[in-house]
C-alpha positions as CSV (number, residue, x, y, z in Angstrom):
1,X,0.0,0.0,0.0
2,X,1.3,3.4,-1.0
3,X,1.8,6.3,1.6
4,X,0.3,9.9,0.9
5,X,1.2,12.3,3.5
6,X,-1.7,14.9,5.2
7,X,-1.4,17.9,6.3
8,X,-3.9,20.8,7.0
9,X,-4.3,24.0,6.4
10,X,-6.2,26.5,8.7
11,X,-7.9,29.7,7.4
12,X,-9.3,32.3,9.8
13,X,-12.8,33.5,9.1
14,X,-11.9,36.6,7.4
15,X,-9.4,34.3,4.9
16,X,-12.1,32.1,4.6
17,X,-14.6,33.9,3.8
18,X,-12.4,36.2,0.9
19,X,-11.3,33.1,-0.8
20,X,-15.1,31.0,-0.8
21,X,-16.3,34.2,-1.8
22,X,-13.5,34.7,-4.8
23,X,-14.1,30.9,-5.8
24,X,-17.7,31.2,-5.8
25,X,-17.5,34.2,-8.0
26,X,-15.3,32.3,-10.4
27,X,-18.4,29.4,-10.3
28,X,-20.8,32.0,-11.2
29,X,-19.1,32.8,-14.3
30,X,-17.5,29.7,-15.2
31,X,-20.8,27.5,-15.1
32,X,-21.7,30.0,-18.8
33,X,-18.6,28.4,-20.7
34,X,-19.5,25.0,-18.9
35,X,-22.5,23.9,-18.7
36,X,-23.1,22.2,-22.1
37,X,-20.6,20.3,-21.5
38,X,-21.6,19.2,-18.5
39,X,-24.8,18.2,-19.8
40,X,-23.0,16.2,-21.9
41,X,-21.6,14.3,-19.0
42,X,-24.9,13.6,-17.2
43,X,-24.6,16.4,-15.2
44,X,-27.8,18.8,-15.0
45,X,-28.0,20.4,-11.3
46,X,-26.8,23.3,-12.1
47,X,-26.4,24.7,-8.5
48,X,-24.5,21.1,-7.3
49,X,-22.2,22.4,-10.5
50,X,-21.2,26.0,-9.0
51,X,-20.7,24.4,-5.3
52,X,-18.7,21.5,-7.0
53,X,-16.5,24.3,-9.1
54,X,-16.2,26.6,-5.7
55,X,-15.1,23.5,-3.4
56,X,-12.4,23.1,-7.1
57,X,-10.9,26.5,-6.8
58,X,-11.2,26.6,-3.0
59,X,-9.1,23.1,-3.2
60,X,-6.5,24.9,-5.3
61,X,-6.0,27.9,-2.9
62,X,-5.9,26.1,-0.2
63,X,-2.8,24.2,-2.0
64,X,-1.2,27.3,-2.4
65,X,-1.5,29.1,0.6
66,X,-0.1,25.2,2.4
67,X,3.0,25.7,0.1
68,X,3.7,29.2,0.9
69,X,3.2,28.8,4.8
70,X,6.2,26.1,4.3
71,X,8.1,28.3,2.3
72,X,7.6,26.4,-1.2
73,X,7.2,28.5,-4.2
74,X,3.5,27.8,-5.6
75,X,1.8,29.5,-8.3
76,X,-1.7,30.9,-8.1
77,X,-4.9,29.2,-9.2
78,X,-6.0,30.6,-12.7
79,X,-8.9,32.5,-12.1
80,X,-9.6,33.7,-16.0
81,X,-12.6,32.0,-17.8
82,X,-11.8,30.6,-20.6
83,X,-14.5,29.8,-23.7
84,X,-14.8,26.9,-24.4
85,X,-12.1,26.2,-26.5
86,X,-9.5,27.6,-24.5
87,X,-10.3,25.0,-22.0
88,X,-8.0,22.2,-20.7
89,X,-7.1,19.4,-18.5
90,X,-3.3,20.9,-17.9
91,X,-2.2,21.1,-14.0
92,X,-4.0,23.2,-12.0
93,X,-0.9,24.5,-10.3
94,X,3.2,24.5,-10.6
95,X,5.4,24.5,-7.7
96,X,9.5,24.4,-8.0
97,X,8.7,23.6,-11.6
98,X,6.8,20.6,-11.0
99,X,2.9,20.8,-12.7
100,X,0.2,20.0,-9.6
101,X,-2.9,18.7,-10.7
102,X,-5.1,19.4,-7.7
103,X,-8.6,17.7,-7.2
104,X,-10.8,18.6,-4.3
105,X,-14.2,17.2,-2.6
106,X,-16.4,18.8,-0.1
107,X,-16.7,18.0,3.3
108,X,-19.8,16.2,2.9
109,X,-19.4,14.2,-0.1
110,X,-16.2,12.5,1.8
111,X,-18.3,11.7,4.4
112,X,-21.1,10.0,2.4
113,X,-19.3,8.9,-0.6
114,X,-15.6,7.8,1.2
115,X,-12.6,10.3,0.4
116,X,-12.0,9.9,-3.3
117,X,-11.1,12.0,-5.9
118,X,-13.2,11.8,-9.2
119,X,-11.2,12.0,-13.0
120,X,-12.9,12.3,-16.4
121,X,-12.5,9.0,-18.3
122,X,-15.0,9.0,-21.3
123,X,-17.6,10.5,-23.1
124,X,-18.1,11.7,-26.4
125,X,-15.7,14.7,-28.3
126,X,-12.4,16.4,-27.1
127,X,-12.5,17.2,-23.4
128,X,-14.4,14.1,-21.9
129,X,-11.5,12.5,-20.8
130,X,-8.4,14.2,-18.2
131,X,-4.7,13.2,-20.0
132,X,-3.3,12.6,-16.5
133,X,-5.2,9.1,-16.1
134,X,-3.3,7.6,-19.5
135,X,0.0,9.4,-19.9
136,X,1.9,12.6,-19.3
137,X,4.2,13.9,-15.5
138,X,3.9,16.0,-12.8
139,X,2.1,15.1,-9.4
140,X,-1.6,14.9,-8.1
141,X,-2.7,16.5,-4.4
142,X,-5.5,16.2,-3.3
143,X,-8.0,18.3,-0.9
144,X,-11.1,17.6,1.2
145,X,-12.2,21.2,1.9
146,X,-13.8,21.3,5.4
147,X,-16.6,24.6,5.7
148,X,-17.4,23.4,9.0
149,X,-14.3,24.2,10.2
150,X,-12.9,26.8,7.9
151,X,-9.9,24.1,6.9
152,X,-8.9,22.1,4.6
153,X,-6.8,18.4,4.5
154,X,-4.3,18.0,2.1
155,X,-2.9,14.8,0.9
156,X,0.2,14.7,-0.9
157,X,1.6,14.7,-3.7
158,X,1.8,11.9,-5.3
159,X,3.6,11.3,-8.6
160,X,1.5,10.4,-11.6
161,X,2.1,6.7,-11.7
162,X,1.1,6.1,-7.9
163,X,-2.2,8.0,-9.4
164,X,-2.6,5.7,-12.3
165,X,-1.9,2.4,-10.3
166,X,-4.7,3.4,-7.7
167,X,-7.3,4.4,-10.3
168,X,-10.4,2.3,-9.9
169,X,-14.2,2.1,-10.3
170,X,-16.7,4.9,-8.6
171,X,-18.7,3.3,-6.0
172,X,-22.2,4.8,-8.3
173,X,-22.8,3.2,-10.9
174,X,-24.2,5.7,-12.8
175,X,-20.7,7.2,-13.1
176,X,-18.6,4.0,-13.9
177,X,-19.1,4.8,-17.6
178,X,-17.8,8.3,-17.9
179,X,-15.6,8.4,-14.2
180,X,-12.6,7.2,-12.1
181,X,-11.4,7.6,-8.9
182,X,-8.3,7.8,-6.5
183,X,-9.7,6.8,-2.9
184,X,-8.1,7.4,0.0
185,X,-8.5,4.1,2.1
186,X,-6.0,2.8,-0.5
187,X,-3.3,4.7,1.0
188,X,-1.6,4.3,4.5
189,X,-2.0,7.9,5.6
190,X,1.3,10.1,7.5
191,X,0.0,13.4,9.3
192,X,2.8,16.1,9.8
């Protein structure tokens, strides 16, 4: 069994509240250049769509501001929208030239669903399926993002091929088709 290392990041309520309301912004907009798309996949709740996008960026900053507290040189989340064309699966973030691809779940969904992490694996035209699942390097982190306690758990990184060995099924069926997952329990778990 592979180790991950976790570590968590604390925001005060001011911090907080700045960022969810920064990445919720982002959602707003971004759900405009998305949604078909989306549709496409099955997905149709459009609200469940901003939350999961917010929970995304909020992931992402939370990355960043862990690296910068230990002094590692982290790039910020990309904030632009892009049309639809511009669009793409490259890492979400870049830290002492290393490309992060950072994937986040809510608070919730961990506790219902069991930590996992949830990559795009089929469907029909370009952009159904995320690169980092069949080729290409860099590392994957990933972030359960905690509103009831204005925190967030980071585990990792990990290097792409720990990420493709531990890729299996989702637990719904509905989304075996078009998903695949890292989950957590497959990991021995260090806290520092």
């Amino acid at each position: 069994m592979n180790t991950i290392v976790k570590q968590t990041i604390q925001f005060t309520k001011p911090e907080w509240n700045t960022l969810w309301k920064a990445c919720n912004d982002f959602a707003q907009k971004e759900i405009v250049t998305t949604e078909r798309m989306r549709n496409k996949r099955g997905q149709f709740n459009r609200q469940k769509m901003i939350y999961d996008t917010t929970v995304g960026k909020m992931g992402e900053w939370s990355v960043t501001w862990l690296f910068w507290k230990n002094n590692i040189d982290c790039s910020e989340p990309d904030m632009e929208i892009y049309e639809k064309h511009r669009k793409s699966f490259d890492a979400d973030l870049t830290y002492d030239g290393v490309e992060l691809h950072v994937k986040s779940q809510c608070e919730e969904a961990s506790k219902r669903y069991g930590t996992s992490f949830v990559f795009q694996k089929g469907g029909q035209g370009r952009g159904h399926t995320d690169p980092i699942i069949r080729s290409g390097d860099g590392q994957a982190i990933f972030v359960v993002v905690r509103e009831t306690t204005r925190s967030a758990d980071v585990y990792g990184p990990i290097t792409t091929d720990v990420l493709r060995k531990n890729l299996r099924d989702p637990k719904l069926d509905y989304l075996k088709k078009t998903k695949t997952c890292v989950y957590l329990e497959d990991f021995t778990i260090k806290e520092v």
